[in-house]
C-alpha positions as CSV (number, residue, x, y, z in Angstrom):
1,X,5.5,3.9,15.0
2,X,1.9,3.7,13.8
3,X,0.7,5.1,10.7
4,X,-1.2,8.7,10.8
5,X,-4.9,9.3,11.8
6,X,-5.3,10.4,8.1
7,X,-4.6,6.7,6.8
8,X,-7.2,5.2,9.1
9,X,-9.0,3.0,6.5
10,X,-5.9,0.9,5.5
11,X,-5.0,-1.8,8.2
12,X,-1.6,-2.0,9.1
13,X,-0.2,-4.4,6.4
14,X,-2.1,-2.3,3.9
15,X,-0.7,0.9,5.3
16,X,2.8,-0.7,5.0
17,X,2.6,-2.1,2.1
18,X,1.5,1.4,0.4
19,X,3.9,2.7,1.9
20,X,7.0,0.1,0.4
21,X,4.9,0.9,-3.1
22,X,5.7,4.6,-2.5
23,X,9.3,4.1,-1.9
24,X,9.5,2.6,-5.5
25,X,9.3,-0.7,-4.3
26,X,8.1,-4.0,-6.3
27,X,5.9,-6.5,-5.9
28,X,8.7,-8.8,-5.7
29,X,10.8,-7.0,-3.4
30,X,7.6,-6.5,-0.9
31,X,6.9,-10.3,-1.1
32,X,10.7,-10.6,-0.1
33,X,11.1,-8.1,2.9
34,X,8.0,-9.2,4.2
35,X,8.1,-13.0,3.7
36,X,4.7,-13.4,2.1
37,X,3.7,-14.7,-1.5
38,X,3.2,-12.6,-4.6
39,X,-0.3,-13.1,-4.7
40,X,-1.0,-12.0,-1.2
41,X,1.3,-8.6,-1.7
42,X,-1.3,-8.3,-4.9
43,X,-4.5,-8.8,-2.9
44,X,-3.3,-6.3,-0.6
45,X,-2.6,-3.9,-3.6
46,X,-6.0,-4.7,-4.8
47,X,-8.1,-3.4,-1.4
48,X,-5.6,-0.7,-1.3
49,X,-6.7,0.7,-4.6
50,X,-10.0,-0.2,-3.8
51,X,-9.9,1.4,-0.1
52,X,-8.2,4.7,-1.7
53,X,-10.3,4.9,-4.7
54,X,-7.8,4.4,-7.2
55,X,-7.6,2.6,-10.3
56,X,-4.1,0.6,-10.5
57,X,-1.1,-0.1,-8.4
58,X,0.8,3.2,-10.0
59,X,-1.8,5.5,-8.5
60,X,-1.1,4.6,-5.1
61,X,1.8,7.4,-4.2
62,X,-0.5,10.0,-5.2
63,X,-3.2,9.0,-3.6
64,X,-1.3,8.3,-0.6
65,X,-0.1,12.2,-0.6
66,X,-3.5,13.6,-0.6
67,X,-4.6,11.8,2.5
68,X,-1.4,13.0,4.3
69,X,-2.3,16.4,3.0
């Protein structure tokens, strides 16, 4: 299952990553599920806040929303 049209400027491991964040997730816990480091699961964060023109991590669901909208 691919992500929606909408989404189209996250990649894939961005989109799913945003996605983990909006389901309350941790940085921690993404690192874990998806058997990567920390600091890559924050680089991601980082272009996803930058991608969806947010300032910070906690911004992310509602941003997220308003593209689905």
């Amino acid at each position: 299952m691919g992500k929606p049209q909408t989404a189209g400027e996250l990649s894939d491991r961005q989109y799913q990553i945003a996605q983990m964040i909006c389901n309350g997730r941790t940085i921690k816990e993404i690192a874990m599920e998806l058997g990567i480091g920390r600091n890559t699961v924050e680089t991601h964060i980082d272009y996803i806040c930058v991608k969806l023109k947010v300032p910070n991590k906690s911004d992310i669901p509602s941003a997220m929303q308003q593209k689905l909208m």
